[in-house]
C-alpha positions as CSV (number, residue, x, y, z in Angstrom):
1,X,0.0,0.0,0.0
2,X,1.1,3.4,-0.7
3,X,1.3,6.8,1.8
4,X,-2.0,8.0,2.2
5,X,-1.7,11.9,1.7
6,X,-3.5,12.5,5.4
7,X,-5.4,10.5,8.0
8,X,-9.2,9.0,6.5
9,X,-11.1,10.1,9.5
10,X,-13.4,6.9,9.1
11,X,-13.2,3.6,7.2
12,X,-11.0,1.3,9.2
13,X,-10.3,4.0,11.7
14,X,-13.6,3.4,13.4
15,X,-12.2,-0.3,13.8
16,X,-8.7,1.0,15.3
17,X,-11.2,3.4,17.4
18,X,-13.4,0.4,18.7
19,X,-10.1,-1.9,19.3
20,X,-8.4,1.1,21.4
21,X,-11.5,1.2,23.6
22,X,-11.7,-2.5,24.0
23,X,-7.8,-1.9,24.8
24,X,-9.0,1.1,28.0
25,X,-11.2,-1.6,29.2
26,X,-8.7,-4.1,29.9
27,X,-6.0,-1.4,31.2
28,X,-7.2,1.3,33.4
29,X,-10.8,0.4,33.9
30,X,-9.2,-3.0,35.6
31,X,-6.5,-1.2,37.3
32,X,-8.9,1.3,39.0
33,X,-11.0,-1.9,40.1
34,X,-8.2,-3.4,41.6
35,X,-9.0,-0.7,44.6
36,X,-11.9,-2.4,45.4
37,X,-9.6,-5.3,46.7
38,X,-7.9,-3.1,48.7
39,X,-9.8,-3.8,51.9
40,X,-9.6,-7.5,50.9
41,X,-5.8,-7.6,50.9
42,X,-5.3,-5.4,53.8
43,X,-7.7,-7.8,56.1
44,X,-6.0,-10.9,54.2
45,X,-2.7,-10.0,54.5
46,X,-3.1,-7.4,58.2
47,X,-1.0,-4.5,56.8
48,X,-1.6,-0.9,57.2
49,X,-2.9,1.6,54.5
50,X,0.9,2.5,53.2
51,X,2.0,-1.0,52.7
52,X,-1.1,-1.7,50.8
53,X,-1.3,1.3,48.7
54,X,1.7,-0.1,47.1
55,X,-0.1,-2.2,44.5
56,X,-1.8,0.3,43.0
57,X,0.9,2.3,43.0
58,X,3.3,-0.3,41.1
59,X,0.4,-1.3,38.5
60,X,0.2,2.2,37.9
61,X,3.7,2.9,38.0
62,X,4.8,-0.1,35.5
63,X,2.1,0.8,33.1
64,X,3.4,4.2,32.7
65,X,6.8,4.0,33.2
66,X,7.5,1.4,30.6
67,X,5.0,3.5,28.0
68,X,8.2,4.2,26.1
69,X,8.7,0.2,25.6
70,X,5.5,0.1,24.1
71,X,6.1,3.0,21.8
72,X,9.5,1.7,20.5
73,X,8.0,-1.8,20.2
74,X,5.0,0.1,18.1
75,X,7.3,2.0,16.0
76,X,10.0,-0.5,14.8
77,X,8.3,-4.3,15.1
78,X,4.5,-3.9,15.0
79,X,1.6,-2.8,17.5
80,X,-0.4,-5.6,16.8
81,X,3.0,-7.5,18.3
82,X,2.8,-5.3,21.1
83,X,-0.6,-5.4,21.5
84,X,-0.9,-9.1,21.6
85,X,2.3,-10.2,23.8
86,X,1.0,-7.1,26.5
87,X,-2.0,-9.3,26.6
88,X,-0.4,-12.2,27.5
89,X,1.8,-10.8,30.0
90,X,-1.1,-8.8,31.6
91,X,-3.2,-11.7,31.9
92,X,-0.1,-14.2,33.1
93,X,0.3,-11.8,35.9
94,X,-3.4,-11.4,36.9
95,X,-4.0,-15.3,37.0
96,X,-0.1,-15.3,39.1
97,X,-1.6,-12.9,41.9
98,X,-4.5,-15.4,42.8
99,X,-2.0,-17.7,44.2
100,X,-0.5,-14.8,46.3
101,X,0.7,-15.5,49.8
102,X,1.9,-12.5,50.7
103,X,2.4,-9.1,49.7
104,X,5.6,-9.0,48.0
105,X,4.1,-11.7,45.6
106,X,1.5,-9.1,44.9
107,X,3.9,-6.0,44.1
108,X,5.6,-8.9,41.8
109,X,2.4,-10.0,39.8
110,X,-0.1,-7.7,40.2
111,X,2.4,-4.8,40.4
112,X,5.4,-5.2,37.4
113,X,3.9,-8.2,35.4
114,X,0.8,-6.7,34.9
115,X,1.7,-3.0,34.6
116,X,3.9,-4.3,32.3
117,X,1.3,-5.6,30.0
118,X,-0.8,-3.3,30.2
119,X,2.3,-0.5,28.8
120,X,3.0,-2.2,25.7
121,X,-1.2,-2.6,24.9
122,X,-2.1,1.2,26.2
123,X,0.3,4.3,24.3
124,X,0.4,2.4,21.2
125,X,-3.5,2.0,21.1
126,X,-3.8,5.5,21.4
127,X,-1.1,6.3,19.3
128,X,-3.1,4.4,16.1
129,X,-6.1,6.9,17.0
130,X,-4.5,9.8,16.4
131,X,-2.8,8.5,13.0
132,X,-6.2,7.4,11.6
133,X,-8.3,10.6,12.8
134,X,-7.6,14.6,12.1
135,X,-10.9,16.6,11.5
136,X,-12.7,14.2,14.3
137,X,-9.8,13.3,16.4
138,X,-10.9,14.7,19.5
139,X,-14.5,12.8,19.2
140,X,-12.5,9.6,18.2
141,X,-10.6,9.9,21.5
142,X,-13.6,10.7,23.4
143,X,-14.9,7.0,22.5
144,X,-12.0,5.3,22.3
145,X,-11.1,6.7,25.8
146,X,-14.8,6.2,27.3
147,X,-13.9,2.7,27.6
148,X,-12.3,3.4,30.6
149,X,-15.3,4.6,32.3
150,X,-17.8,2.2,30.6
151,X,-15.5,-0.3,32.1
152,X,-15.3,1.2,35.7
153,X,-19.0,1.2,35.4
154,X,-19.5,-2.4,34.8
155,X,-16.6,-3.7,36.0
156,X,-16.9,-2.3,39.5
157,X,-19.8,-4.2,41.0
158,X,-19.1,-7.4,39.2
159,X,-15.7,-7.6,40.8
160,X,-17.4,-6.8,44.0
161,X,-19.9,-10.0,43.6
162,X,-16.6,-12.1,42.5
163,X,-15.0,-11.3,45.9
164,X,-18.3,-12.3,47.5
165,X,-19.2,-15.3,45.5
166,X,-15.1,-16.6,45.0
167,X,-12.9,-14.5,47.0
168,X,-10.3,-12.1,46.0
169,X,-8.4,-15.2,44.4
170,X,-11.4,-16.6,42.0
171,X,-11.8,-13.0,41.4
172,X,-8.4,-12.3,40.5
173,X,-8.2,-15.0,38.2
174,X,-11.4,-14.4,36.3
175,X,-10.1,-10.7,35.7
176,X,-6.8,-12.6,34.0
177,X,-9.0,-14.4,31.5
178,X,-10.9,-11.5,30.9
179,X,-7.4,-9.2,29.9
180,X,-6.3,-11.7,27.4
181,X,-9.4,-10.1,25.4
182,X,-6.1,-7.4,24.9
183,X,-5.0,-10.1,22.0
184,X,-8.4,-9.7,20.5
185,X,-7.7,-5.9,20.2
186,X,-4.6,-6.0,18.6
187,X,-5.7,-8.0,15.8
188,X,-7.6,-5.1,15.0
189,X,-4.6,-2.4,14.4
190,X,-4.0,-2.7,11.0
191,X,-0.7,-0.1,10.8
192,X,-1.7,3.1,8.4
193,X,1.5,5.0,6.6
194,X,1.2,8.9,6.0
195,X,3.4,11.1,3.6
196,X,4.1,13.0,6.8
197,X,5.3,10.1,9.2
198,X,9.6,10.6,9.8
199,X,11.9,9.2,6.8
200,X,12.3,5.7,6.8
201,X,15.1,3.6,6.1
202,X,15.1,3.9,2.2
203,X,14.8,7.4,2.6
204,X,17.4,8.1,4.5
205,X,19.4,6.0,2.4
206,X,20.1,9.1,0.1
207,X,22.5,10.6,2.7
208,X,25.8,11.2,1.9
209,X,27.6,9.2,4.5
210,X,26.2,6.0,3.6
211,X,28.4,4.1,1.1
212,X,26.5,2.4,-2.2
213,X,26.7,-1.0,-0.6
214,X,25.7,-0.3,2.3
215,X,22.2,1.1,0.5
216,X,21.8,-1.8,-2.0
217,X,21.9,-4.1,1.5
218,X,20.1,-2.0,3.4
219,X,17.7,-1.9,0.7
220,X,17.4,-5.3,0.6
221,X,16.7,-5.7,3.9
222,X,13.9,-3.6,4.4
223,X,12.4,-4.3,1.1
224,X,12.4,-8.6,2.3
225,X,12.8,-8.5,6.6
226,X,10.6,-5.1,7.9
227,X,11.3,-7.2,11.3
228,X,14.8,-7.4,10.9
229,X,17.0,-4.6,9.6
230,X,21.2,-3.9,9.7
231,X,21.2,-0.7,10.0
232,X,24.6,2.0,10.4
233,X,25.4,3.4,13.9
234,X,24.6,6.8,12.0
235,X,21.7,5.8,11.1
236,X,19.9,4.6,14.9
237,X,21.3,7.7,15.7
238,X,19.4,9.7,13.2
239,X,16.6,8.3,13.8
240,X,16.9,7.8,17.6
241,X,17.3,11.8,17.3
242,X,14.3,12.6,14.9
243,X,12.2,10.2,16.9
244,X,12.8,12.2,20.0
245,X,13.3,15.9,19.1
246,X,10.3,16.7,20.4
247,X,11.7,16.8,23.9
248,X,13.4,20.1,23.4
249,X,10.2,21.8,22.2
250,X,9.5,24.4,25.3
251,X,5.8,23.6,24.9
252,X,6.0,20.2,25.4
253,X,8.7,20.8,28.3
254,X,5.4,23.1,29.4
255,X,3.2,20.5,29.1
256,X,5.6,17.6,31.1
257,X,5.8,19.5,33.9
258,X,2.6,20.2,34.6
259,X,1.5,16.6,33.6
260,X,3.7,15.9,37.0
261,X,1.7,17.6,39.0
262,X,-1.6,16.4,37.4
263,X,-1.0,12.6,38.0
264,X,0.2,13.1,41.5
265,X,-3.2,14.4,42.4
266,X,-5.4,12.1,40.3
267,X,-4.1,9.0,41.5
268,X,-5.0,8.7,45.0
269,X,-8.6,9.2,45.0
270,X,-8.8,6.4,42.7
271,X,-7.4,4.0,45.2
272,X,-9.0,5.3,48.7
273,X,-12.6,6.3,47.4
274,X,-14.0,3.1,48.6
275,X,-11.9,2.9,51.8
276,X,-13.3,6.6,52.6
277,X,-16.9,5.5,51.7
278,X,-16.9,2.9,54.0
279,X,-14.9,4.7,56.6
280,X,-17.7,7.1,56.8
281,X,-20.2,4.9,57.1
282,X,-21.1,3.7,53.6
283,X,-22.0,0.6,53.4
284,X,-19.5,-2.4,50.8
285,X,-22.3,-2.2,47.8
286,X,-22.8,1.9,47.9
287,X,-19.2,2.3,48.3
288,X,-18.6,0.5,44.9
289,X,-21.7,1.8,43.3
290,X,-19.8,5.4,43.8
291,X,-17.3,4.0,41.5
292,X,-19.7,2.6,38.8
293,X,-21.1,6.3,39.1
294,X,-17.7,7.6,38.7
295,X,-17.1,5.7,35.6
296,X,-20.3,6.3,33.8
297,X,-20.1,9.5,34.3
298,X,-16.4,9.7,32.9
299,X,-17.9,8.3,29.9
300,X,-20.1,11.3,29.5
301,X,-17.0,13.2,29.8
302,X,-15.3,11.4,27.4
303,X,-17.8,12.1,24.6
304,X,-19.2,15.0,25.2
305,X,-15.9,16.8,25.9
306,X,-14.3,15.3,22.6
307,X,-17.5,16.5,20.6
308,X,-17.5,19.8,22.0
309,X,-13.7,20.5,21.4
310,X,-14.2,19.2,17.9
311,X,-16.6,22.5,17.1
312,X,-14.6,25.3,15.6
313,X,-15.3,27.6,18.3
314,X,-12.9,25.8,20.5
315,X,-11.3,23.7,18.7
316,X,-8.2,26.1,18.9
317,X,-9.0,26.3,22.5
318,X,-8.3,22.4,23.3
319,X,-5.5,23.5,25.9
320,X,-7.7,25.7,28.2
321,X,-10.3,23.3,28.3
322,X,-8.0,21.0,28.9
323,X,-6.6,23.0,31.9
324,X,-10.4,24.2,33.0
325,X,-11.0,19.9,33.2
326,X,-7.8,19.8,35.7
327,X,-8.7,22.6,37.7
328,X,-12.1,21.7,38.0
329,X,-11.2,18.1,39.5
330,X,-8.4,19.5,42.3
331,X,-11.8,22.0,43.2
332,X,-13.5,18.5,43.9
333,X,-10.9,17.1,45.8
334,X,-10.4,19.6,48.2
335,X,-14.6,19.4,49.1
336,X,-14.3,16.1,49.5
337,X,-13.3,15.1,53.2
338,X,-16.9,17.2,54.3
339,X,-18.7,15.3,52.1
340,X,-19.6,12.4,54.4
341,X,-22.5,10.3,53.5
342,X,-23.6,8.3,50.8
343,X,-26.0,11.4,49.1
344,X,-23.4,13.7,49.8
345,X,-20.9,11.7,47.9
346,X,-23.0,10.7,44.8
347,X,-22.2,14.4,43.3
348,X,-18.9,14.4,44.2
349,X,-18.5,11.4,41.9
350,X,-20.9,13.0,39.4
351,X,-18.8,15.8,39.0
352,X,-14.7,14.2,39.6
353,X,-15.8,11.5,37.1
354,X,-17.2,14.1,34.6
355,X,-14.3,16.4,34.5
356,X,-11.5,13.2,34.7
357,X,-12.8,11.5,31.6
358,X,-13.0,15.5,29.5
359,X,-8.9,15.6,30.5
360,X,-8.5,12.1,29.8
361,X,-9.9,12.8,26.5
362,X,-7.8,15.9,26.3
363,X,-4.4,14.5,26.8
364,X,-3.8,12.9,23.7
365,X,-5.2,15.6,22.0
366,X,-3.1,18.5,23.3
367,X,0.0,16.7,22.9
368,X,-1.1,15.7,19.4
369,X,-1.4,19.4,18.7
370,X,2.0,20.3,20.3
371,X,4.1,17.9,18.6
372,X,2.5,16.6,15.6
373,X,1.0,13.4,14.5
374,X,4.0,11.9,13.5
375,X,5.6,12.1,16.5
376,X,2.4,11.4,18.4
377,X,3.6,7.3,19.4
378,X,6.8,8.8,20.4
379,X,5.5,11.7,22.7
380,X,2.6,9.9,23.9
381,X,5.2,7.1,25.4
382,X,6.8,10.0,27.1
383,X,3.6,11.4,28.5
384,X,2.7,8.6,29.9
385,X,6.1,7.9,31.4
386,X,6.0,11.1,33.0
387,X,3.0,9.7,35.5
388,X,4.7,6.9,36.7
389,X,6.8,8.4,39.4
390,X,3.5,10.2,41.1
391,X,1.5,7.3,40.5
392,X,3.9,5.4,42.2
393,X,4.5,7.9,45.1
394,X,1.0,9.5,45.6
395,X,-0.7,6.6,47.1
396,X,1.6,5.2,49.8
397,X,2.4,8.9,50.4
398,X,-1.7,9.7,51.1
399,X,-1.6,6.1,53.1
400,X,1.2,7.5,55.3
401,X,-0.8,10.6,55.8
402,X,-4.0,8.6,57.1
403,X,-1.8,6.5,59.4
404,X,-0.3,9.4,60.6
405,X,-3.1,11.9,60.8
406,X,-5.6,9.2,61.4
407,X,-8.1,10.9,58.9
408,X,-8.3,11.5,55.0
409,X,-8.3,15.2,54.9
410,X,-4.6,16.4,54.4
411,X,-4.0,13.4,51.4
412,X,-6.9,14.7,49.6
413,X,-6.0,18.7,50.1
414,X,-2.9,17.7,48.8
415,X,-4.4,16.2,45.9
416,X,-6.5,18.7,44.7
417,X,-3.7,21.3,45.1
418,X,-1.6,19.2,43.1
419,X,-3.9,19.4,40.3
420,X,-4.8,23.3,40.6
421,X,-1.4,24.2,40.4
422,X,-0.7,22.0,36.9
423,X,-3.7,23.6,35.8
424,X,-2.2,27.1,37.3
425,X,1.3,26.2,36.0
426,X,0.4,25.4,32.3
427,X,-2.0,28.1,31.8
428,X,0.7,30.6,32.9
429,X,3.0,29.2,30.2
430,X,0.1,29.6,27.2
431,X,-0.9,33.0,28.5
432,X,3.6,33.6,28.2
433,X,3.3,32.5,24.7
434,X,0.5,34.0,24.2
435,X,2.1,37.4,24.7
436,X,5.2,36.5,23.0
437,X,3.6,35.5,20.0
438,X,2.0,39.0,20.0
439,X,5.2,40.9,20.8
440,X,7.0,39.6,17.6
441,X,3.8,40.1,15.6
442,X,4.0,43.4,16.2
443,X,7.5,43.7,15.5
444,X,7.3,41.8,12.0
445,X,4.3,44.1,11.5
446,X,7.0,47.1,12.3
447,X,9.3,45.6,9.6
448,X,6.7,44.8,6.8
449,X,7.2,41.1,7.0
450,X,4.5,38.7,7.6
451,X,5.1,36.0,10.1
452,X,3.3,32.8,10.5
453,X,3.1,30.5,14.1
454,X,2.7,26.8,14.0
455,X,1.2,24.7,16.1
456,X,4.4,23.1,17.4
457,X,5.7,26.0,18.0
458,X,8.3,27.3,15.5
459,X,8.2,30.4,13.9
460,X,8.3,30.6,10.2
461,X,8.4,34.2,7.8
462,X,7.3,34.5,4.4
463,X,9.4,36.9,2.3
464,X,7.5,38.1,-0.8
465,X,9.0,39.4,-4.1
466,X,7.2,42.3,-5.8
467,X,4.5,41.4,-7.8
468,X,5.5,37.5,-8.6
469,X,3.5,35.1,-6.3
470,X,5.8,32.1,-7.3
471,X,8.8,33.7,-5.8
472,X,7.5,33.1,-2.2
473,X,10.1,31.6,0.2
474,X,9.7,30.1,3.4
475,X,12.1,30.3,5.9
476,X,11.4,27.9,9.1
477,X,13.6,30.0,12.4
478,X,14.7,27.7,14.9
479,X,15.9,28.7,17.5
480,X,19.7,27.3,16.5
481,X,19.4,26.6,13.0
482,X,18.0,28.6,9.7
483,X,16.8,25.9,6.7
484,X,14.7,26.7,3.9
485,X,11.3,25.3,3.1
């Protein structure tokens, strides 16, 4: 098949779209169920909050921090390889953790194996989104993404009648057969090329420094073995260095940062709602119905945010709805440790769930629009790197603070101000460009040359002849290098 000259924004893409939310199912609608085991393992196994918190954490942490495994696995074997052997490894760890006898086993299993899996199914799933969708990308996310609460939804009380009916283990080991429905889904991502994806390997064969054997082989090679290629030790560094440039774009610098911040706050909730509940008062089957709530409503959020930032009006406005979604979530955490019975805590997971599934949506989205589509897999890898370390310290660090404070308040204060100040932090930095952008306007405007912004952020100026409209040259400014276009 040849390059198509931009993404289809249907066809097969509503396949890749249904496969990626069969894929959110199976990743972080299971993951937030696992907190409703957390008062099983902590009576099983007689630990404190801390000690326990540490699953989560390390499912969370292993899904995110090898995202970048899953990217590279995408890029240069397949991401219906990835896809599939995730799967495997997700469910293998699942059906492992039934047979735990202590919790060590469980940070092993549950924790690494699993996370593990579920980082080579998740970034490249979304990654396939965003190269099959452009005009609608935002509303294709928004579906693909709503699996996630769909799941929550369903998911939640069912694993809460397996504990009853076959304990945590029989539970635990239905939940592995049900993951390896991850294989299922990458059968479905049939890989798309674009003219704009980076320069592959025959491309790149037209450098200089690449003798004409060494292009005939290479040539050969990735003409007869896509899965196995020789290349040069200038080449993998070529395109280890256009596969990653991104990094040094101050927007997406912008953007890691206050993605920090952001997962350290949502995290946490995730893992002691149901603990609170039923600290307060709530009874086991209210406790997870706030969950199914939670994740129903997140679906809402998924689709109606997607539409909405699809509509022209906003669509240029992605970032500040994505920042309003943030906000609006640390405002609900900090209400939440008055909110102490079961009516009372129905809208809070009206509203949390609403506004987490709109920046869930969001995410991919924005860093789409920073970076580009081609280096969506790439940057999306990162992103989702960047949560593991607060996803992996939030909740033993908001289990310390109920051990030591003996009340829920002070972890989820410091949640929601987590999340205000990423929303704080990253708004800052548009409202900086913002006024830059302006500034040199003006300036261009001073000098009679017209100046053009793109969405990644480089600046480029158009220098006109006289009266010949052919003569128009492009020059891209960077901020090191000048190179025509």
């Amino acid at each position: 098949r040849g390059r198509h000259p931009g993404p289809p924004d249907g066809g097969w893409g509503w396949m890749i779209v249904a496969g990626c939310f069969l894929v959110t199912i199976c990743t972080r609608a299971v993951t937030r169920c696992i907190s409703i085991f957390f008062v099983e393992f902590q009576a099983y196994f007689g630990q404190d909050y801390a000690r326990t918190a540490w699953i989560h954490s390390i499912v969370d942490c292993a899904t995110m921090l090898c995202a970048p495994l899953g990217s590279l696995i995408s890029n240069h074997v397949s991401c219906q390889v990835g896809i599939m052997l995730g799967g495997l490894l997700a469910s293998t760890g699942l059906i492992l953790s039934s047979f735990a006898t202590s919790l060590e086993h469980l940070y092993l299993s549950l924790g690494v194996l699993t996370g593990l899996g579920f980082a080579l199914c998740y970034s490249p799933a979304i990654a396939m989104v965003g190269k099959y969708f452009n005009k609608r990308k935002a509303l294709a996310y928004g579906i693909a993404m709503s699996g996630s609460g769909i799941g929550t939804f369903i998911l939640a009380p069912v694993v809460q009648l397996l504990i009853e009916q076959f304990s945590w283990r029989g539970a635990l080991l239905i939940l592995g057969g049900f993951v390896l429905n991850l294989c299922v889904c990458g059968a479905l991502m049939r890989p798309i090329a674009l003219k704009e994806d980076r320069k592959t390997a025959p491309e790149f064969l037209e450098q200089d420094y690449v003798s004409e054997a060494q292009k005939r082989d290479l040539k050969r090679m990735s003409i007869c073995s896509p899965l196995i290629k020789v290349w040069s030790h200038e080449y993998l560094c070529y395109c280890s260095w256009k596969e990653y440039d991104f990094l040094l774009m101050p927007g997406f610098m912008m953007l890691a940062v206050s993605v920090l911040f952001m997962a350290y706050g949502c995290s946490p909730l995730f893992v002691y709602l149901v603990p609170y509940a039923l600290s307060v008062g709530v009874s086991h089957h209210q406790a997870a119905f706030l969950m199914s709530i939670l994740g129903v409503i997140d679906i809402i959020g998924n689709i109606t945010f997607g539409w909405l930032t699809d509509r022209r009006c906003l669509k240029k406005h992605r970032h500040f709805c994505y920042l309003f979604a943030v906000g609006m979530d640390g405002l609900c955490c900090l209400f939440l440790p008055v909110l102490q019975n079961f009516p009372l805590l129905v809208p809070f997971s009206f509203t949390f769930g609403y506004f987490d599934g709109a920046y869930v949506t969001l995410i991919p989205v924005v860093t789409a629009d920073v970076v580009g589509t081609s280096s969506l897999s790439s940057a999306l890898g990162v992103v989702y790197f960047l949560h593991a370390i607060p996803y992996l310290v939030s909740p033993p660090v908001a289990g310390w603070l109920v051990d030591t404070t003996g009340s829920y308040t002070a972890s989820f204060l410091l949640c929601g101000f987590s999340m205000i100040f990423s929303s704080t932090l990253l708004c800052f930095a548009i409202l900086a460009k913002k006024i830059k952008r302006t500034h040199l306007q003006s300036l261009s405007n001073d000098t009679g040359t017209k100046q053009h912004i793109w969405t990644n952020g480089a600046i480029a100026y158009s220098v006109t002849a006289e009266l010949d409209q052919k003569d128009v040259e492009f020059l891209a400014v960077d901020t090191n290098s000048y190179s025509n276009r």
